[in-house]
C-alpha positions, -999 to +999 in steps of 0.1 A: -527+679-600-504+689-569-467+699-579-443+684-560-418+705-537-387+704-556-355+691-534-322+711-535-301+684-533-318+665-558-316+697-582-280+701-577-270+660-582-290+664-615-274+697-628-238+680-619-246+648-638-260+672-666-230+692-666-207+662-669-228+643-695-225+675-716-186+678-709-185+639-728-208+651-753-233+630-738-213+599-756-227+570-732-194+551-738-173+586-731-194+586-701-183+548-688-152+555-694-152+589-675-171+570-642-150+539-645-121+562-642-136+583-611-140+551-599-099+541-600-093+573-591-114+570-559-109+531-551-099+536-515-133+556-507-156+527-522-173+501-500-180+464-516-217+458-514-209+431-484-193+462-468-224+479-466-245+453-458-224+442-426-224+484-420-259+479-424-268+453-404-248+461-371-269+498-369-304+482-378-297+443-374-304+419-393-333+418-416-347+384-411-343+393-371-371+431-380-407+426-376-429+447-399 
């Protein structure tokens, strides 16, 4: 079996949620809270799922418009 090549970023997104997991004592409803919260905090830098799509769409068009 080949090993896969292990991705820096990915190692350091996982070590962070680790970290913070361990910081709520790994309490799923600690850890809700602490994202919902993030997530007030940070309103302003979120995008609504229709956001991204039109984003989306006006760099790549539309999807019915692609041709495989």
């Amino acid at each position: 079996m080949t090993k896969m090549k292990t991705d820096q970023a990915i190692e350091v997104v996982r070590s962070v949620r680790k970290a913070i997991s361990k910081e709520q004592d790994h309490d799923p409803r600690k850890l809700l809270v602490y994202y919902l919260e993030l997530q007030k905090k940070y309103a302003e830098r979120l995008q609504s799922p229709a956001e991204v799509r039109e984003r989306t769409s006006e760099r790549y068009g539309d999807e019915e418009s692609r041709s495989d």
